[in-house]
SEDOVEX-254803 format. One record per residue (C-alpha): x, y, z; residue in three letters; residue number from 1. Coordinates in pm, 1 decimal. Example, Ala and Ser with C-alpha at 12.3 -4.5 7.8 and 13.67 -1.06 7.14 Angstrom:
SEDOVEX-254803
<r X="1230.0" Y="-450.0" Z="780.0" aa="Ala" i="1"/>
<r X="1367.0" Y="-106.0" Z="714.0" aa="Ser" i="2"/>
This chain:
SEDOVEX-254803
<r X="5381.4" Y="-4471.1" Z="-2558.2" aa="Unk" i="1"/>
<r X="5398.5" Y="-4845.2" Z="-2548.9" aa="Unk" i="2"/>
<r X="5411.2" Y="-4860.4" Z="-2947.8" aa="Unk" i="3"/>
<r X="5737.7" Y="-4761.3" Z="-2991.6" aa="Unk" i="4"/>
<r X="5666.8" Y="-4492.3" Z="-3208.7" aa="Unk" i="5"/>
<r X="5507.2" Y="-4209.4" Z="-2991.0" aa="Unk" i="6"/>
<r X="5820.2" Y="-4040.4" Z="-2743.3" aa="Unk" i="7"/>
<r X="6052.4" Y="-4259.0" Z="-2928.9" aa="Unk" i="8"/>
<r X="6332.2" Y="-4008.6" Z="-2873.0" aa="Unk" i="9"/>
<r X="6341.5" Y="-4064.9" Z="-2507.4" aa="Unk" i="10"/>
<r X="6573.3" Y="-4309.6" Z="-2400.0" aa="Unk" i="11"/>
<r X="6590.7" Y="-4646.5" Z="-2162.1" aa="Unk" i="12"/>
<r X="6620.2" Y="-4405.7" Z="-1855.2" aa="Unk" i="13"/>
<r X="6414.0" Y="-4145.8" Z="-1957.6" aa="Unk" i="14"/>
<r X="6125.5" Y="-4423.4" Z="-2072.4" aa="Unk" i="15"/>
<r X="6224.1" Y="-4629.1" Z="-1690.4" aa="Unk" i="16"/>
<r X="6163.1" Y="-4317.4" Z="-1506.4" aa="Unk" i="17"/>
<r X="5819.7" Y="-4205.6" Z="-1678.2" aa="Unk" i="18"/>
<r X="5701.0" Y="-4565.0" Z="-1640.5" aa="Unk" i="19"/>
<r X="5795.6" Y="-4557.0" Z="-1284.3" aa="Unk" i="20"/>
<r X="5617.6" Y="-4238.9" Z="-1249.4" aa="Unk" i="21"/>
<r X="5322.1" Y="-4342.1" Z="-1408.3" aa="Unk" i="22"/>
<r X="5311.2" Y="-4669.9" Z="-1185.1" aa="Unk" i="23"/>
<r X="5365.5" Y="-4441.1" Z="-882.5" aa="Unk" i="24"/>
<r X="5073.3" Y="-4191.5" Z="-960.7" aa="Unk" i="25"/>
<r X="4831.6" Y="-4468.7" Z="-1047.4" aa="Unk" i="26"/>
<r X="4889.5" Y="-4662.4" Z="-717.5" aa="Unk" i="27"/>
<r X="4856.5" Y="-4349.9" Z="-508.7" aa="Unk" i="28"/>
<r X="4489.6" Y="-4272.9" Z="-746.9" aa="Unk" i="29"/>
<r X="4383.8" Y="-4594.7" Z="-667.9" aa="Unk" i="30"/>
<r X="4415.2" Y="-4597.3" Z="-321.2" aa="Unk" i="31"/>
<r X="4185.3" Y="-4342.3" Z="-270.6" aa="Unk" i="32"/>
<r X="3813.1" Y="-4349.0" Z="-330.6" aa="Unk" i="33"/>
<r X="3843.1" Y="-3976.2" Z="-482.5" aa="Unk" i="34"/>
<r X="4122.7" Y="-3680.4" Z="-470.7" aa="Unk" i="35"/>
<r X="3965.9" Y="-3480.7" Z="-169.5" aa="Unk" i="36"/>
<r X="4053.8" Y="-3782.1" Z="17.9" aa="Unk" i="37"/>
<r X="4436.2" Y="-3710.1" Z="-75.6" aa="Unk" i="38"/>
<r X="4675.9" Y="-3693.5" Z="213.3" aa="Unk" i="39"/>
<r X="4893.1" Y="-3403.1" Z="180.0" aa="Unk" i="40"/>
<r X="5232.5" Y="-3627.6" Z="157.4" aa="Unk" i="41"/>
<r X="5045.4" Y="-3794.6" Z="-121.9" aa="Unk" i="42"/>
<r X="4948.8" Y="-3531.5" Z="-301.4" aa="Unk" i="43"/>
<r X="5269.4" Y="-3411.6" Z="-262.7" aa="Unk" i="44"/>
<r X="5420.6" Y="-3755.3" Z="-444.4" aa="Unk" i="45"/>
<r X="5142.9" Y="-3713.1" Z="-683.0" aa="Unk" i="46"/>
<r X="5261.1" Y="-3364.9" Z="-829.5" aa="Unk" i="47"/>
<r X="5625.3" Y="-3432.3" Z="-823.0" aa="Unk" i="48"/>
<r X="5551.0" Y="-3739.0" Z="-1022.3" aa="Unk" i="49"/>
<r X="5313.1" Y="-3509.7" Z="-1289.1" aa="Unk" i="50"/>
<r X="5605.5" Y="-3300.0" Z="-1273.6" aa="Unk" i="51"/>
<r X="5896.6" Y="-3515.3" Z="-1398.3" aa="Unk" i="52"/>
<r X="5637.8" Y="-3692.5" Z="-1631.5" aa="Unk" i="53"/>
<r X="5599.3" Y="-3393.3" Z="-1800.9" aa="Unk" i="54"/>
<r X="5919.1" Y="-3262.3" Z="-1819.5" aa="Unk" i="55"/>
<r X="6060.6" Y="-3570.2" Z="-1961.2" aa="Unk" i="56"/>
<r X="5788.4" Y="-3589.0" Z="-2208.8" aa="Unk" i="57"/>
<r X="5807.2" Y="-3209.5" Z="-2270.8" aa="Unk" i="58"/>
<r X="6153.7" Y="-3262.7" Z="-2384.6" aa="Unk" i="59"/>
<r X="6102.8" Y="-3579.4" Z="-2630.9" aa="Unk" i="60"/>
<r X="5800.8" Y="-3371.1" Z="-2739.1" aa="Unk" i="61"/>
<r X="6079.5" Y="-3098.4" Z="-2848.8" aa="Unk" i="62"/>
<r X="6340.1" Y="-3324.5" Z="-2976.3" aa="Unk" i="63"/>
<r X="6031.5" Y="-3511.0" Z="-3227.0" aa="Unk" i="64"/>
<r X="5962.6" Y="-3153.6" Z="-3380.8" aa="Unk" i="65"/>
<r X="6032.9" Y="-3169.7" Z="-3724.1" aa="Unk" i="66"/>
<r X="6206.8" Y="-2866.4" Z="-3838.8" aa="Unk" i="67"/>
<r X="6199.5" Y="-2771.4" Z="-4257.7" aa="Unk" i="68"/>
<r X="6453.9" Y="-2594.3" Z="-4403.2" aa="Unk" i="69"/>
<r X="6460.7" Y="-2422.5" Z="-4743.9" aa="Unk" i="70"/>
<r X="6760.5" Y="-2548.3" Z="-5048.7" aa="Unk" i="71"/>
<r X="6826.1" Y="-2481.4" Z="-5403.9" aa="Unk" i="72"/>
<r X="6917.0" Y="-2833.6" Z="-5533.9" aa="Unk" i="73"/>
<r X="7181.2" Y="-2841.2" Z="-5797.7" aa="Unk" i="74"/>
<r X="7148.2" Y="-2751.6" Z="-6135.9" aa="Unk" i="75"/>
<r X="6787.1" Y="-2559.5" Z="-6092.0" aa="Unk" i="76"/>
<r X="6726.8" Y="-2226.0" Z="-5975.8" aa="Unk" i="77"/>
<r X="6428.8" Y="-2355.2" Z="-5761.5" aa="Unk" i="78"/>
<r X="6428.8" Y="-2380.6" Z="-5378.0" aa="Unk" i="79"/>
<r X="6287.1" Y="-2666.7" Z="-5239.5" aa="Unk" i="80"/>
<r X="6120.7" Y="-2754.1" Z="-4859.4" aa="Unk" i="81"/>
């Protein structure tokens, strides 16, 4: 993500929000020694924050898709991709 290329259809908010996520997730892993430790109001945190990570990469994931289309270019008879 950080090299500009990968999810680059997201935008500021999108990228604040996933990066705030992230940050979230990875302090609540790190606080634990392993994930049966998990409270349940951090586990809780910890799948809403998967959640909207993926949903918000889901969607610059569609938006990157590259879609081909088929035209005759002028003055040939041939379609091209």
């Amino acid at each position: 993500m950080d090299d500009g290329k990968t999810y680059s259809e997201r935008g500021a908010e999108n990228r604040s929000k996933v990066e705030a996520a992230l940050s979230r997730m990875a302090t609540v892993l790190n606080s634990y020694p392993n994930v049966e430790t998990l409270r349940k109001e951090d586990t809780v945190v910890l799948f809403n924050d998967q959640g909207t990570v993926n949903t918000l990469l889901s969607k610059a994931s569609l938006d990157s898709r590259l879609i081909c289309r088929r035209e005759a270019v002028a003055g040939s008879l041939r379609a091209t991709t």
